[in-house]
DRENKEPA-656517 format. One record per residue (C-alpha): residue number from 1; residue in three letters; x, y, z. Coordinates in steps of 0.1 Angstrom, whole numbers, plus 5000, padded with zeros to 4 digits. Example, Ala and Ser with C-alpha at 12.3 -4.5 7.8 and 13.67 -1.06 7.14 Angstrom:
1	ALA	5123	4955	5078
2	SER	5137	4989	5071
This chain:
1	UNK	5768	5584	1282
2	UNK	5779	5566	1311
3	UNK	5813	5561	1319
4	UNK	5830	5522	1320
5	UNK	5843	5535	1353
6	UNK	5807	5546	1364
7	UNK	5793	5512	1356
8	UNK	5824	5491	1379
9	UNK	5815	5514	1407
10	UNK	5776	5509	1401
11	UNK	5785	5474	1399
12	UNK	5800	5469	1434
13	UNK	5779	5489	1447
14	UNK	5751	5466	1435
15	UNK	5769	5437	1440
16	UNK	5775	5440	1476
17	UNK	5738	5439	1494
18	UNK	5738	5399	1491
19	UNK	5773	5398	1508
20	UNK	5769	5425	1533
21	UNK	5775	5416	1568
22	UNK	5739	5411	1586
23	UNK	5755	5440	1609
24	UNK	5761	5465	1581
25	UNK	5731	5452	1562
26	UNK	5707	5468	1591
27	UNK	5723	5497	1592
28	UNK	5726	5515	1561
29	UNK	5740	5548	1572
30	UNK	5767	5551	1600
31	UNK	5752	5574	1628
32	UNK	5770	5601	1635
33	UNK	5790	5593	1668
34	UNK	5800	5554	1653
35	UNK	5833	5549	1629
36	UNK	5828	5516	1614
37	UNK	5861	5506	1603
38	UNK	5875	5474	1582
39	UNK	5908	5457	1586
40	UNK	5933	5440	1567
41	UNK	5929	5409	1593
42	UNK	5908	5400	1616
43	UNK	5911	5401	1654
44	UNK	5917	5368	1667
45	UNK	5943	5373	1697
46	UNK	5933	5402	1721
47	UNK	5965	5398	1743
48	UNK	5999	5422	1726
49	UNK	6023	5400	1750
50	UNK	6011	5371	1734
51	UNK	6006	5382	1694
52	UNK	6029	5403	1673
53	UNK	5997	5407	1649
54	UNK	5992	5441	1640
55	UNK	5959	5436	1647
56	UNK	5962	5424	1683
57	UNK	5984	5459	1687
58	UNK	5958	5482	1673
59	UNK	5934	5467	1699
60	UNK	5961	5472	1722
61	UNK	5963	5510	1720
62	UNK	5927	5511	1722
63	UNK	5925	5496	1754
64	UNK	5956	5498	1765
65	UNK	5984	5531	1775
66	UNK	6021	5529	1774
67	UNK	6042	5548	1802
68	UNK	6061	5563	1771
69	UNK	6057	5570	1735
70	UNK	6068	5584	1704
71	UNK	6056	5615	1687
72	UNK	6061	5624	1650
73	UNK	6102	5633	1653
74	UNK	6101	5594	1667
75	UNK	6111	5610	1706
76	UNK	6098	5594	1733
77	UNK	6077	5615	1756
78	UNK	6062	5606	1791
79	UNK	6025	5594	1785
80	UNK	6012	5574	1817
81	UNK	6043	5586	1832
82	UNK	6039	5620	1847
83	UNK	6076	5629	1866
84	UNK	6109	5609	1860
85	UNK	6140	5611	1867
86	UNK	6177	5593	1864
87	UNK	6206	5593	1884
88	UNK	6240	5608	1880
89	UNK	6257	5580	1869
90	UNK	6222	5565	1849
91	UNK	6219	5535	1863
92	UNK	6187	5536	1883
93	UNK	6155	5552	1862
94	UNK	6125	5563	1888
95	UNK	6092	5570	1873
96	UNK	6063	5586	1892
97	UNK	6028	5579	1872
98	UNK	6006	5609	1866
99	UNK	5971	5617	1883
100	UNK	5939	5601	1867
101	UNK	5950	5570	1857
102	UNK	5923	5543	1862
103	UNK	5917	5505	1847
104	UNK	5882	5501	1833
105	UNK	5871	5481	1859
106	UNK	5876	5512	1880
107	UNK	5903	5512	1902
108	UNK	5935	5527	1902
109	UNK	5964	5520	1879
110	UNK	5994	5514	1904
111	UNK	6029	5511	1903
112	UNK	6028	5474	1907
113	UNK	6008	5470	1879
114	UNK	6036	5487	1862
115	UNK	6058	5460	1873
116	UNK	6038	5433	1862
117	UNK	6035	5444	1830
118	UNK	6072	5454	1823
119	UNK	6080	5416	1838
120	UNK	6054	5398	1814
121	UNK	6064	5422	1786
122	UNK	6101	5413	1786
123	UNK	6095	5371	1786
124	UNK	6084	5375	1748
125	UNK	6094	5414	1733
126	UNK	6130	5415	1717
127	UNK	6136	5451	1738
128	UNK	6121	5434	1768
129	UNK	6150	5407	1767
130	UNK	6174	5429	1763
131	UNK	6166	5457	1786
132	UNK	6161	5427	1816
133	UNK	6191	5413	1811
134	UNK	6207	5444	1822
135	UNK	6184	5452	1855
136	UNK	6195	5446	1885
137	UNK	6163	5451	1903
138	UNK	6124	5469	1899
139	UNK	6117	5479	1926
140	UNK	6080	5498	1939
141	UNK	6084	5530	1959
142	UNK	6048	5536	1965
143	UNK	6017	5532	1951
144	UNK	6027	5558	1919
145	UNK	6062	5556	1920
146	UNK	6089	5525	1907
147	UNK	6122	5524	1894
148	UNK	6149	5505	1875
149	UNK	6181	5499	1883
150	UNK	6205	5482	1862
151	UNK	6238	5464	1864
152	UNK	6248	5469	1829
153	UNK	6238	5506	1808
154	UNK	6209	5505	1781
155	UNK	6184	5529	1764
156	UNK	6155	5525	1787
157	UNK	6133	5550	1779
158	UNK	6137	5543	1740
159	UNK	6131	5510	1747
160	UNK	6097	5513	1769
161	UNK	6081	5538	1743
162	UNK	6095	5519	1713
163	UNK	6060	5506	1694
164	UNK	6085	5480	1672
165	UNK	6079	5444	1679
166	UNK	6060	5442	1710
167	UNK	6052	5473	1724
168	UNK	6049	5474	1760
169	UNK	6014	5485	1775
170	UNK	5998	5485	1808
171	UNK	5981	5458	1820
172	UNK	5965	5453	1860
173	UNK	5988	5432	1883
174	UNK	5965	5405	1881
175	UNK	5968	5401	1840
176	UNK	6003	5408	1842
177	UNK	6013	5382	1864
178	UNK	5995	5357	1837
179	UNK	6024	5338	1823
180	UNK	6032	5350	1786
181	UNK	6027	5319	1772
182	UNK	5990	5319	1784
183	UNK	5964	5348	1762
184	UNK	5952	5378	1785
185	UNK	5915	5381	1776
186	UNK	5903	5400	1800
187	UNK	5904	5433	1776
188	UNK	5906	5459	1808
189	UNK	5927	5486	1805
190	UNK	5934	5521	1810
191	UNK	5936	5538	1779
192	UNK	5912	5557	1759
193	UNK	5886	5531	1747
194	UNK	5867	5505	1763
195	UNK	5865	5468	1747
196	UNK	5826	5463	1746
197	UNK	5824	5428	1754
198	UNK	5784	5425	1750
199	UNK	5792	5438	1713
200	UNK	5818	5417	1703
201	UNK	5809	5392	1680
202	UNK	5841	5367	1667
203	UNK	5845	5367	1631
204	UNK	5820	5392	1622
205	UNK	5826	5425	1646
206	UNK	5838	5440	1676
207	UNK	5831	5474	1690
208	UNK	5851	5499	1710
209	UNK	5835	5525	1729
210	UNK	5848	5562	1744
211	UNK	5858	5558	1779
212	UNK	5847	5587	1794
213	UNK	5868	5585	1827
214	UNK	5899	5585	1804
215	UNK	5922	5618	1816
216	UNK	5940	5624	1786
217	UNK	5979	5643	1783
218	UNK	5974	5679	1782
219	UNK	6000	5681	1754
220	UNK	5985	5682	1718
221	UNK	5980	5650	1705
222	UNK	6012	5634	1684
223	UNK	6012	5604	1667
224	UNK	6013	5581	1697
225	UNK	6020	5610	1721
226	UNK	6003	5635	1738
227	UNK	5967	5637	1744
228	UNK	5944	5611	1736
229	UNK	5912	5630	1733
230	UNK	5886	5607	1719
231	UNK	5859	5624	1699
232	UNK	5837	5592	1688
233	UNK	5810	5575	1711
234	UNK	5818	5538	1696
235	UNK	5841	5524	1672
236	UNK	5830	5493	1651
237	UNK	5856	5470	1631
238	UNK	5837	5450	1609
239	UNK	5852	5418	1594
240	UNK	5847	5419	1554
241	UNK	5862	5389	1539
242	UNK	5860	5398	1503
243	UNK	5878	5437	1496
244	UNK	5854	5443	1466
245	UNK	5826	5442	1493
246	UNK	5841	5461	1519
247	UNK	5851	5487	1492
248	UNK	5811	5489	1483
249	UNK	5802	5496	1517
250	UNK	5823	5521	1519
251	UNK	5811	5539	1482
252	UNK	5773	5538	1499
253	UNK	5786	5547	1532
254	UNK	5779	5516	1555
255	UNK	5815	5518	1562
256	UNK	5834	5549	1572
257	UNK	5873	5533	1567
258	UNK	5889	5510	1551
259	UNK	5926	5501	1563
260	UNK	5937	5485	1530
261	UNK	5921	5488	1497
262	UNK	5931	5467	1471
263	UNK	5954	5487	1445
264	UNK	5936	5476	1417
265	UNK	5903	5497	1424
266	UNK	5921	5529	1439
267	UNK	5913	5543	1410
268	UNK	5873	5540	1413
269	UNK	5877	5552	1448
270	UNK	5901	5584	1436
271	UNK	5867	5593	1410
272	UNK	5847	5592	1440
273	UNK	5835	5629	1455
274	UNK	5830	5612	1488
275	UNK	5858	5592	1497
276	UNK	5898	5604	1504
277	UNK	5931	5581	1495
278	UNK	5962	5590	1520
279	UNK	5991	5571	1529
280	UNK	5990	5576	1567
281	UNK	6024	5553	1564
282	UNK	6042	5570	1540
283	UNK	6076	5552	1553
284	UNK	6059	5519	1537
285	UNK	6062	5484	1546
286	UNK	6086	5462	1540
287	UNK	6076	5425	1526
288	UNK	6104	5394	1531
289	UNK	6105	5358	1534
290	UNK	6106	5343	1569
291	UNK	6129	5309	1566
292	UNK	6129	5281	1590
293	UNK	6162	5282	1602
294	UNK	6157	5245	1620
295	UNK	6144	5222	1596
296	UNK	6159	5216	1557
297	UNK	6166	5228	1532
298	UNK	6169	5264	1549
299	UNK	6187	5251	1578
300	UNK	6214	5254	1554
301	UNK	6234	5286	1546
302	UNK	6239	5277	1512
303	UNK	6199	5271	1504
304	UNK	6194	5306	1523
305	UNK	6215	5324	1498
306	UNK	6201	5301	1470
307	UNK	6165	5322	1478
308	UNK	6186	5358	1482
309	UNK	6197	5355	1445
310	UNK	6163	5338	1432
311	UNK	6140	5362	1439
312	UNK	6131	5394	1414
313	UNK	6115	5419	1434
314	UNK	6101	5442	1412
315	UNK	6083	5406	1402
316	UNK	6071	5395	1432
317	UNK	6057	5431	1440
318	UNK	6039	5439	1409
319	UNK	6024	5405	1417
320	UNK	6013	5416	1451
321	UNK	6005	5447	1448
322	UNK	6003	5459	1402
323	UNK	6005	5497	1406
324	UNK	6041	5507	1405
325	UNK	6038	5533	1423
326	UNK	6036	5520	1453
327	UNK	6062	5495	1449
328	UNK	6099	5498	1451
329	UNK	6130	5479	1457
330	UNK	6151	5473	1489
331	UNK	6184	5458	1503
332	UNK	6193	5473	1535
333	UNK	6181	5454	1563
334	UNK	6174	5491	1584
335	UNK	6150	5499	1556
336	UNK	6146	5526	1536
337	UNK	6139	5558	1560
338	UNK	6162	5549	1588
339	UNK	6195	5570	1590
340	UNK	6211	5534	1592
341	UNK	6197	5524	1561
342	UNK	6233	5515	1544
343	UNK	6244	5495	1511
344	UNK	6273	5472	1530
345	UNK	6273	5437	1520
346	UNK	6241	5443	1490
347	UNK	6263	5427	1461
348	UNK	6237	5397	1455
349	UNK	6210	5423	1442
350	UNK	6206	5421	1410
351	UNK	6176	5434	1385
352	UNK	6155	5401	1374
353	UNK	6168	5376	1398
354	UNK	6197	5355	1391
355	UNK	6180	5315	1388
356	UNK	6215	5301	1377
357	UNK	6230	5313	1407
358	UNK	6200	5303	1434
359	UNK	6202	5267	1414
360	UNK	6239	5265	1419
361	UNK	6236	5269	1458
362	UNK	6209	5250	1461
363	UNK	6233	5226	1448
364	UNK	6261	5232	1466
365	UNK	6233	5233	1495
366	UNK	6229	5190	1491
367	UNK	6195	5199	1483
368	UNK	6180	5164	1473
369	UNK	6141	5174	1467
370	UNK	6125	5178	1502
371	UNK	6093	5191	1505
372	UNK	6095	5231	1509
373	UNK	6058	5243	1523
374	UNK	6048	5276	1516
375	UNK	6022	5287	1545
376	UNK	5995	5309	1517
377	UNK	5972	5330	1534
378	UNK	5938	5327	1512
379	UNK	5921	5354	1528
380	UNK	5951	5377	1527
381	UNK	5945	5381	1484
382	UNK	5983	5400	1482
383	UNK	6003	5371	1503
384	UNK	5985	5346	1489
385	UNK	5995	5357	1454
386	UNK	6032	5363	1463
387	UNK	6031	5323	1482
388	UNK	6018	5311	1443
389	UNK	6043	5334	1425
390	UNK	6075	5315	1448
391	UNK	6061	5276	1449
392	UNK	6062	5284	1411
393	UNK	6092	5302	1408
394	UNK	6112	5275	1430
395	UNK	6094	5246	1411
396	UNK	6108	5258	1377
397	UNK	6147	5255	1392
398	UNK	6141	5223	1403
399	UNK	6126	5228	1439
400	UNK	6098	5202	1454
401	UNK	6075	5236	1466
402	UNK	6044	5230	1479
403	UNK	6018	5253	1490
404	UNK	5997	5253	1523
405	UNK	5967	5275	1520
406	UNK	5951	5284	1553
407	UNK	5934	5318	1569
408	UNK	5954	5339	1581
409	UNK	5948	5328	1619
410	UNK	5958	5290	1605
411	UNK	5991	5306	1590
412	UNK	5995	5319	1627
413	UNK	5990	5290	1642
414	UNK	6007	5266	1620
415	UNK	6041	5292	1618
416	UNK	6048	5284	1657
417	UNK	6057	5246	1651
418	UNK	6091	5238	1650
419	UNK	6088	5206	1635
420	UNK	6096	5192	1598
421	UNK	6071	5199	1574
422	UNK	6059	5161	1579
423	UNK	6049	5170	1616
424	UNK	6030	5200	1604
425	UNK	6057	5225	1598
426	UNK	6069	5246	1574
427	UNK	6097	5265	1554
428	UNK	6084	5297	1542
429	UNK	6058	5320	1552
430	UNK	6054	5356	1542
431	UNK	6054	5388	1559
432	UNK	6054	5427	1560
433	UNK	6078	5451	1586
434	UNK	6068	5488	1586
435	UNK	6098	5500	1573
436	UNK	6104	5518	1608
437	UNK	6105	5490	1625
438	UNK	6135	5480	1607
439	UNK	6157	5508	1620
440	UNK	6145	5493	1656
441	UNK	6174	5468	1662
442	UNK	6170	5462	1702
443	UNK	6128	5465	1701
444	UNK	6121	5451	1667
445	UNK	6112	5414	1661
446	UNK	6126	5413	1628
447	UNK	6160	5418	1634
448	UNK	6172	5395	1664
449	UNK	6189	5363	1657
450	UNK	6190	5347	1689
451	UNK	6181	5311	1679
452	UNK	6153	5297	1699
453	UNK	6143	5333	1717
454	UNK	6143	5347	1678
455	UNK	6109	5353	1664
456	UNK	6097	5324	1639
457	UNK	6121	5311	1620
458	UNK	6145	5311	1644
459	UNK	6180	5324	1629
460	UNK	6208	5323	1649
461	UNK	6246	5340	1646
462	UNK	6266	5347	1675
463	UNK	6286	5373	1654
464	UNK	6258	5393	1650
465	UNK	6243	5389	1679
466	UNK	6270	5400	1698
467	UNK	6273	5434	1676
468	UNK	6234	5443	1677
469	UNK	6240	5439	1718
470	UNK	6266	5468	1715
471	UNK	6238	5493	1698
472	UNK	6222	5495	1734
473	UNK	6257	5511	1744
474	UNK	6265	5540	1721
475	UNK	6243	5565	1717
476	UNK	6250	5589	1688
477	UNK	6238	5582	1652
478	UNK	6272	5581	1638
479	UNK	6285	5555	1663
480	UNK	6251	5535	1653
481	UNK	6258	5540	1617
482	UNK	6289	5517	1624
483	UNK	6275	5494	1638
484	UNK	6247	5490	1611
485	UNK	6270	5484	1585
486	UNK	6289	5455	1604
487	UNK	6252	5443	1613
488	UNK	6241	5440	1579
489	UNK	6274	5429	1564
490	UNK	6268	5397	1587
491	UNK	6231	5393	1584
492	UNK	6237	5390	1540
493	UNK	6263	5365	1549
494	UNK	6243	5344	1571
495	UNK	6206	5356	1553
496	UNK	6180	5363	1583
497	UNK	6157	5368	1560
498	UNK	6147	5374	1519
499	UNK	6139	5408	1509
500	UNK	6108	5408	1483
501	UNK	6102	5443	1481
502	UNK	6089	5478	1497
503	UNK	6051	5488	1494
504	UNK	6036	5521	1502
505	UNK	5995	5514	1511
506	UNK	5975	5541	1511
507	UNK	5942	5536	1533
508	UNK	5902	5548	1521
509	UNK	5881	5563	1540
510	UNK	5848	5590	1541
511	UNK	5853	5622	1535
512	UNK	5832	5629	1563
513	UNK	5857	5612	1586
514	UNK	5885	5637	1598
515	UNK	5915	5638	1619
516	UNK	5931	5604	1612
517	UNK	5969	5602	1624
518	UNK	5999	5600	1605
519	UNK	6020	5571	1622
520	UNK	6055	5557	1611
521	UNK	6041	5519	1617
522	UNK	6010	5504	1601
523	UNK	5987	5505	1637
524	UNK	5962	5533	1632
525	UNK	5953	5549	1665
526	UNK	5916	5560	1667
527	UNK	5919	5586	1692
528	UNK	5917	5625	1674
529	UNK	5894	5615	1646
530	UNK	5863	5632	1646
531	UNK	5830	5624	1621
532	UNK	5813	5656	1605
């Protein structure tokens, strides 16, 4: 007899050919030296100065090297960089770039292209504000060799490798000196893939080839670290709107990977002899509520708190993602792996929500029934069904919430005004940190609440500011610890943000696929893996 399960997977299976992307359609099995891989969004911004998309960074370490990087124990290690040194008194960092190093268009990779990119970088990355503020000069020695010297101490070398936020990546002089409020699309760099440009088709593909003049690190490869051997001709990410589709493809083998399959169907893919479910993340992501800090009714504390004691997260997860075991709870605003993950100031938690509490401060907020818009990402099925789940959960205390259903690229777009909702703006939008990147104070986006120079949303507390400024001058975890406490005991006063919960996401792939790196963040580098 045929199982139920049997006949779901011969369903999709079936039930893909007339939705298959012309691309995969004439090629029904993957040669041997192309991954075809699909992703939870699709690349629309090319340029990781000018996104924060995880997209846009996944492209980026393709294309692109960093001068240092992490490896599994979250240590920075030299990667572009091949001899450094710092002075006595650690003021003045000089690095000395390492032999091979060349752009794709074939020149050399220079020290003022170093420069460049560490100037541009630190206009728009949280680290890269910080760590400016505190140079005194950059200065080129010669054609390999730069340093920094500052007027005030900070981690430097944490914060060049650090891939929270915006990571910082190499980029030639002439890119670089683009302002950061203009898109690099150029796609030249020096790392281990080349962006084909003939291949690239917008909204349906793009394709990364081996670059074969890449000298990788002699060092085993480790997480971002080490060396980047490549051992695939050409990578393809396909863009495959509907996740039943994409998980098809990859049951017949059109595709090779799939970044984020939806929960709901692990279980057909589990049954499956050919494909393998891992958590590459294990540390998870954590999902909150961005607020507009500028416009009403968030502009004021009161409704802020009003949303902190509203929402049930074991709710809003199961509604996102069902499977409870890959959901859980949070309250510390480090995360859950960090060793400043901490419990200060996490009273308002409570199992269920508390509505009579978020209606009383919306209350005592002067809330008089604005408009609250809810940016809803339709082709982003988990967002979009957390963005239905709040407009009706704030409409049933009394809350005018109104949903503004988009793409994903529209939510980007729209997220950037700063306007009232009547001039196209917004109030809410939904979002995901890899929990690492919490426990990243100076290079994370998430955490800084700097007003204006804030990521969207825009929070702003002087208090806290002036505390998180301090972790870039003590250096042991316990002294850090401290601070973290006084950091968070603010940030639940003043509500950055709205926890809704942590989610673990395993990714699907062919078992025919190997060597795919574990990494603390959600970027999945595509250097190591090797097709059998």
């Amino acid at each position: 007899m045929t199982s139920r399960r049997a006949l779901f997977k011969f369903g999709l299976a079936a039930g893909a050919a007339a939705l298959m992307p012309p691309s995969l359609r004439a090629q029904t099995v993957s040669r041997a030296g192309t991954v075809r891989m699909v992703k939870p969004v699709p690349l629309s911004n090319f340029d990781p100065v000018f996104s924060s998309l995880d997209t846009t960074h996944d492209h980026a370490f393709a294309i692109y090297d960093q001068l240092f990087a992490i490896d599994s124990e979250l240590r920075p290690q030299p990667q572009m960089v091949g001899k450094w040194e710092v002075s006595e008194d650690r003021m003045t960092y000089t690095f000395e770039l390492r032999e091979g190093l060349g752009w794709h268009d074939s020149t050399a990779v220079t020290a003022a292209d170093c420069i460049a990119s560490i100037r541009r970088w630190s206009q728009v990355a949280t680290g890269g504000k910080l760590l400016m503020s505190r140079i005194k000069d950059i200065s080129r020695k010669d054609e390999k060799t730069f340093s920094i010297t500052l007027n005030e101490r900070a981690p430097v070398i944490d914060l060049l490798a650090s891939p929270a936020g915006n990571p910082l990546f190499m980029m030639r002089e002439k890119d670089a000196n683009r302002p950061a409020t203009e898109q690099v699309t150029a796609n030249i760099g020096s790392g281990p893939f080349k962006f084909n440009e003939a291949l690239a088709r917008p909204g349906s593909s793009f394709a990364y080839d081996r670059n074969k003049n890449y000298v990788p690190r002699k060092e085993p490869a480790d997480v971002f670290a080490g060396g980047k051997v490549v051992k695939i001709e050409r990578i393809v990410w396909e863009t495959v709107p509907d996740p039943q589709t994409a998980i098809a493809a990859l049951q017949t083998g059109e595709i090779d990977f799939v970044q984020r399959p939806p929960i709901d169907l692990l279980s057909v893919l589990e049954g499956d002899p050919n494909i393998e479910v891992e958590t590459l993340n294990t540390a998870g992501v954590d999902w909150y509520l961005r607020l507009n800090h500028l416009q009403g009714p968030f502009s004021n504390v009161k409704a802020r708190q009003a949303l902190l004691h509203l929402i049930d997260q074991e709710a809003f997860m199961r509604a996102a993602v069902g499977d409870s075991r890959y959901i859980s709870t949070i309250t510390s605003i480090f995360g859950k792996g960090s060793p400043y993950s901490n419990g200060e100031n996490t009273g308002w938690y409570r199992k269920g929500g508390n509505r009579e509490r978020a209606k009383q401060l919306f209350k005592e907020a002067g809330y008089g029934g604005e408009k609250v818009v809810i940016l809803q990402p339709t082709d982003f099925r988990d967002y979009s069904s957390v963005a239905q789940l709040l407009a009706q959960t704030l409409q049933q205390i009394g809350v005018n919430a109104e949903l503004a259903p988009s793409d994903y690229a529209g939510v980007v777009r729209r997220r950037a005004n700063k306007g009232p909702v009547t001039d196209g703006g917004w109030s809410i939008f939904i979002v995901g940190a890899a929990d690492f990147n919490l426990g990243e104070p100076l290079s994370g986006i998430h955490l800084a609440a700097t007003g204006d120079r804030a990521w969207f949303g825009w929070p702003y507390n002087e208090e806290y500011e002036a505390v998180r400024t301090r972790w870039a001058e003590v250096e042991t975890v316990q002294e850090r610890q401290e601070l973290a406490r006084k950091m968070q005991s603010i940030w639940w006063d003043f509500v950055g943000f709205v926890f809704l919960g942590r989610q673990v996401q395993p990714v699907a792939y062919r078992k025919s696929l190997k060597g795919l790196v574990q990494t603390p963040v959600t970027y999945v580098p595509m250097w190591n893996m090797r097709k059998s």
